[in-house]
C-alpha positions in Angstrom: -30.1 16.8 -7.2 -31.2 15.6 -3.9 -28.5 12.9 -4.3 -25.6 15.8 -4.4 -27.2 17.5 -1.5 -26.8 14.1 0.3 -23.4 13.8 -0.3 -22.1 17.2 0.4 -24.1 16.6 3.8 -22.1 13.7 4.8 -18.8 15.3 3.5 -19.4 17.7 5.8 -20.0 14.9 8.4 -16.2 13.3 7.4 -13.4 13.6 10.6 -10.6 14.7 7.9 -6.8 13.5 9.1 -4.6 16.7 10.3 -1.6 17.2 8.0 0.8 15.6 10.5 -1.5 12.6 10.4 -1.8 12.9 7.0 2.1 13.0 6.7 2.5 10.2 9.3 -0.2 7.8 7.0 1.3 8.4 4.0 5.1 7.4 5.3 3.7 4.2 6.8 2.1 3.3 3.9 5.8 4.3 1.6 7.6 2.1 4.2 5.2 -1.1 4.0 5.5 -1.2 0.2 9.2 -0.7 0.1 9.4 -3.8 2.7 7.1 -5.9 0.8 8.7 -5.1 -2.6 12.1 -5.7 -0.8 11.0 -8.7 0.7 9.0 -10.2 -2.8 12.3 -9.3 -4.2 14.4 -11.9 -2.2 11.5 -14.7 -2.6 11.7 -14.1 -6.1 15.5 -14.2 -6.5 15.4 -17.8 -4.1 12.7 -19.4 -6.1 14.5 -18.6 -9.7 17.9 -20.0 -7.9 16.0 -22.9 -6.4 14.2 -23.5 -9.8 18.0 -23.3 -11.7 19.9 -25.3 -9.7 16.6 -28.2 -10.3 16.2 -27.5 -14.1 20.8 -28.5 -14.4 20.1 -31.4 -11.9 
């Protein structure tokens, strides 16, 4: 029990992000993956040309 009592303490102790910084994380994080997936995307669609072209040589 004492362990529960422990936690809700340092909940309590937690600096919570406002909504707007909430909102703000959040669409960073949305834009990061949508770069990377764009960006894996074209790596992945050079290396399976690359690979092609080397497999017909």
């Amino acid at each position: 029990m004492q362990f529960i009592k422990d936690v809700w303490h340092e909940m309590r102790l937690t600096t919570w992000p406002t909504g707007g910084e909430l909102m703000r994380y959040t669409g960073i994080v949305l834009s990061t993956i949508i770069l990377v997936a764009i960006f894996l995307g074209i790596v992945d669609s050079i290396a399976q040309w690359a690979f092609a072209w080397f497999i017909n040589l």
